[in-house]
N, C-alpha and C positions, 0 to 999 in steps of 0.2 A: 504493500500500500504506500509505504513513503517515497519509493522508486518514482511510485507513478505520480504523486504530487511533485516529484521534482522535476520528472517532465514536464509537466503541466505550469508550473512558475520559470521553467526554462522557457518553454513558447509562449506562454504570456508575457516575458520580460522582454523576450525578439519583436512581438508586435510594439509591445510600447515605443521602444527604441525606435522601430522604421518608422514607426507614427508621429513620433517626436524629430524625426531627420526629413518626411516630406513636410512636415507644418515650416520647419525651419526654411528647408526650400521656398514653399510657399512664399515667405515672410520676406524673404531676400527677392524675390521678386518684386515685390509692392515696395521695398521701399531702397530695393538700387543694388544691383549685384557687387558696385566698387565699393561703397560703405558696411556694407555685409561685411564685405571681408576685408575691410581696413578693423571694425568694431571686434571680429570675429581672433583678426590677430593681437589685438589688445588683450581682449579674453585669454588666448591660449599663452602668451607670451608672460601674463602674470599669474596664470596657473604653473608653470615649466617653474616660474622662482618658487612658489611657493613649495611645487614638489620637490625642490631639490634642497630645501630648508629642514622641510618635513621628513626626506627621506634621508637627509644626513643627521637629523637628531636619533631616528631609529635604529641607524646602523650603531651609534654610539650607544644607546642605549640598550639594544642586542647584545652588543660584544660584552659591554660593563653584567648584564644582567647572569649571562648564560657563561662568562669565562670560567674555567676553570668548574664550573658543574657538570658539564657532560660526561668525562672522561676521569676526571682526579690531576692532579699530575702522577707522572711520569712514573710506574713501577718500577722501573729497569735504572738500573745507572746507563746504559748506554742512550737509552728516550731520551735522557737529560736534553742530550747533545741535540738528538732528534727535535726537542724543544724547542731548543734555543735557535735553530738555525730555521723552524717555522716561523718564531717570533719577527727575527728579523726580515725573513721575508714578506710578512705582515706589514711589518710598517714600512716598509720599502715599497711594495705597494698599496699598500692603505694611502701614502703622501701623494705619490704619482696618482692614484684613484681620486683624493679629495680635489687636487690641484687640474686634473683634467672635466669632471664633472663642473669643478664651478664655472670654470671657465668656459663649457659648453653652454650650460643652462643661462648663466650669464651674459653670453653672447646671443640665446637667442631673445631673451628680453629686449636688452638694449638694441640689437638693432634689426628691429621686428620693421616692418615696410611703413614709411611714413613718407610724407611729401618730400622733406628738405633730404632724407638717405638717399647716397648712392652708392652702388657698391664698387668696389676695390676690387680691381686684378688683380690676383696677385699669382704669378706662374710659375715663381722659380727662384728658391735661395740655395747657394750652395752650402755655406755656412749652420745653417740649419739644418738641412737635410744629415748633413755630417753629424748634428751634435745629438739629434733626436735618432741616430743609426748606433753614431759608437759608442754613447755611452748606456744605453741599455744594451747593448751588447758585451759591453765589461761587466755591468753590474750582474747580468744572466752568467757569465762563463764563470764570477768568482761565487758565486749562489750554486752551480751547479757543482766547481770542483769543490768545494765542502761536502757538498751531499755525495759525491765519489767518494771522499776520504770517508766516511763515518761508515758507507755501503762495502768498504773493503776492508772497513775495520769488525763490522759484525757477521761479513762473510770471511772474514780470513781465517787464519790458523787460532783454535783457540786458546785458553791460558793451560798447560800441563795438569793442571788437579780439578778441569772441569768434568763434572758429571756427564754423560751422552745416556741420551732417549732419544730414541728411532720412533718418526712420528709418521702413521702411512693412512693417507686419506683413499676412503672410497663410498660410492652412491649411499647410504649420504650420512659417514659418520666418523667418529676418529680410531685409530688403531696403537697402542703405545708397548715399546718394547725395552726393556732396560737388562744392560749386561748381568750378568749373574758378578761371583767372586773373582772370576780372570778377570773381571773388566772387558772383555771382546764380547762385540755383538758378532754371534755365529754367521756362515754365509747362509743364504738363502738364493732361491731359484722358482720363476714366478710358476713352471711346470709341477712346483710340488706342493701348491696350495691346493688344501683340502681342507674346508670345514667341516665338515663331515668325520675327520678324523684329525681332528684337535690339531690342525696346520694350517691355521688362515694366514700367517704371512708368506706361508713355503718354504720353511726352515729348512735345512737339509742335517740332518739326524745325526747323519754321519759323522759331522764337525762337531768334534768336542767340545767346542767353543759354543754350540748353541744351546749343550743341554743344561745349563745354568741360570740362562736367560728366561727374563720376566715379563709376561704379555698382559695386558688389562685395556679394556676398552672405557671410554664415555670421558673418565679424569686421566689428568695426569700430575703425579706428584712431583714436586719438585722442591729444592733446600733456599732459604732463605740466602741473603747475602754469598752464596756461592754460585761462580758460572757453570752455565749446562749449554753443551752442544746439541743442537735437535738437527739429526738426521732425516733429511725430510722425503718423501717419495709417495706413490699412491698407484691403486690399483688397475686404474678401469679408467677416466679422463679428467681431466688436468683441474686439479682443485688449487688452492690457496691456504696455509695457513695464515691466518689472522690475529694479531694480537694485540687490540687495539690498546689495553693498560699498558703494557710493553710499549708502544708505540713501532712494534714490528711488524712485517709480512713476510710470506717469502712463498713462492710457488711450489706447489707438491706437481712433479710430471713425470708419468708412467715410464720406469726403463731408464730415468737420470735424475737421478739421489742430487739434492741440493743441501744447506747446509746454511746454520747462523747459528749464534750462539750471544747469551746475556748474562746480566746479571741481577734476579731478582732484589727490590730491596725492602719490601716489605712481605710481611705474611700475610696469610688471608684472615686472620682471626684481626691481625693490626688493622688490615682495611673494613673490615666488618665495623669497629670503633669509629675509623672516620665516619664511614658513610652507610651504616646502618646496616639490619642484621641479614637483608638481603644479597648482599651484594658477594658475586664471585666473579674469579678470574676467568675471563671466556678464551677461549681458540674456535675460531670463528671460519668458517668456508670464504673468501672473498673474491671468489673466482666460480661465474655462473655453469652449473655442473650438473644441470638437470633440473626435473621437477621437483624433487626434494631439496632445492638447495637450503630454501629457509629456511629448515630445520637441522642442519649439517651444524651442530654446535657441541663442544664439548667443555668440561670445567679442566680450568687449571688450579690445584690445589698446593700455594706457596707454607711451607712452615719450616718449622725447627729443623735440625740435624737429629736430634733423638727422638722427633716427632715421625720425619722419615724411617728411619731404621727400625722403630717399631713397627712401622704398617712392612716396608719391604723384608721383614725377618715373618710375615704372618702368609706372604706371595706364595704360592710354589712354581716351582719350573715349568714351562709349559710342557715340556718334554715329557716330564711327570704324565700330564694331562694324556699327551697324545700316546705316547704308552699303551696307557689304562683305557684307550676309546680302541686304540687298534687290535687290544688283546680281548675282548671285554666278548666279544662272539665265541672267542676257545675256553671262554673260564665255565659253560656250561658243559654238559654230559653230552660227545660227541654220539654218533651212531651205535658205537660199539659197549657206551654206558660207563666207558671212563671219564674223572674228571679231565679238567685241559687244568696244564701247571700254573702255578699264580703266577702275578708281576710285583709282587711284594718284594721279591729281592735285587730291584733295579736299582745300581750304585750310581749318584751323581757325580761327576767330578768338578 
């Protein structure tokens, strides 16, 4: 029912309008199509100032109202950076914005069509041309090479004692895997994904290095004031992790493992305190991935060092897992009425 009244105030609001634009016509005929539109440009000429009075106090008033409550600042030490080098792009163009706007709306007030106006040629400075080419062209290239530095500092090599989590996106959710006690995340091979038998990333068994490793879906844990490298990749088409506390992204794409790394600096119980008891740390899809993209969202859970080690001492191996699913048909009374041997004696390394 309110669809159809909003149709309904839509097409009534279109007649009004063309009813109000032929009267105007009308009106401009009786009383002189030159005065029309000399009166006509007075009108729109002090509407453009007012709009541009009225729409520079809401931008100010916007930015003052809404700064810094969307997001928080920055979780990450490295956002910081991220910050700072928004900021100043901000008011870099925020200046240039206010300073070309006035000057438009300005311009067309003042010299709106009157008897005594004439207009100015004007075809060609070179002076000009030069000043409004190169120096926003310095200002772009030294705004960009920052944003290269800080992009090759959270893609590069990370610091020796950061934690790694393998973060692998697919239709439409998150997949997180963390090294066992080697510290190596085992190889895998996308021919040996099987859900069905406890191997959705396609570990390959074989490697000792994977029977250690810890798999958990929807959160990911991670240690307060210490960096973590996230190993990033996905199964099926090209998602995004997202992390907008962080003030990070970074593309997940099928067959080529990308890579960033941070440094949380608060906990999620700390931000719970700022900003009240809902609030958690998201990893978010920001790369359109299907029909289900909008709900491709997973928690990041920041705490303690002893808060971690409690939960990942309680994990078991997926290996464990895939085991106990591939043996779990022989543990019944085969044809012959014997049992099948247990998997209880599987030694981890």
């Amino acid at each position: 029912m309110s669809t159809t009244w909003i149709i309904v105030a839509l097409i009534l609001g279109f007649i009004v309008v063309f009813q109000i634009a032929k009267a105007s016509e009308y009106v401009s005929i009786l009383r002189g199509e030159e005065k029309t539109r000399k009166q006509n440009n007075r009108i729109n000429g002090f509407l453009l100032l007012a709009f541009l009075v009225i729409g520079l106090i809401g931008v100010y008033y916007c930015n003052q109202t809404l700064k810094g409550k969307i997001l928080g600042e920055s979780a990450s030490v490295q956002g910081e950076k991220i910050d700072t080098m928004i900021n100043i792009t901000l008011v870099i163009t925020g200046i240039v914005f206010v300073i070309t706007q006035v000057l438009l709306f300005w311009f067309s007030y003042k010299y709106q069509e009157k008897e005594e106006n004439t207009a100015y040629y004007f075809p060609h400075n070179n002076k000009l041309e030069v000043i409004w080419t190169v120096v926003p062209a310095i200002t772009l290239t030294i705004l960009v090479g920052f944003g290269l530095y800080y992009w090759f500092q959270i893609t590069g090599e990370a610091p020796k004692d950061a934690m790694v989590v393998e973060v692998t996106g697919h239709q439409f959710g998150w997949e997180f895997r963390y090294p066992g006690r080697d510290g190596v995340l085992g190889k895998k091979y996308f021919k040996e994904i099987r859900e069905d038998k406890g191997n959705p990333l396609g570990q390959i068994w074989s490697d000792k290095a994977n029977q250690d490793d810890i798999y958990t879906t929807t959160t990911v844990h991670l240690v307060v004031n210490k960096p973590v490298k996230f190993i990033i990749g996905a199964k099926d088409v090209i998602h995004d992790v997202g992390l907008p506390h962080f003030r990070l992204k970074m593309d997940a794409v099928p067959g080529i493992p990308t890579t960033l790394w941070f440094t949380p600096k608060f906990t999620t119980a700390q931000m719970k305190e700022k900003y009240g008891p809902d609030f958690e740390y998201e990893i978010s899809c920001d790369q359109m991935c299907g029909k289900g993209h909008f709900g491709m969202r997973g928690i990041v859970l920041v705490e303690s060092e002893a808060e971690f080690d409690r939960w990942i001492a309680t994990q078991k191996p997926q290996y464990v897992q895939a085991m106990s699913m591939q043996a779990a048909p022989a543990n019944t009374a085969d044809s012959t009425g014997k049992a099948a041997p247990s998997t209880a004696g599987i030694a981890l390394k």
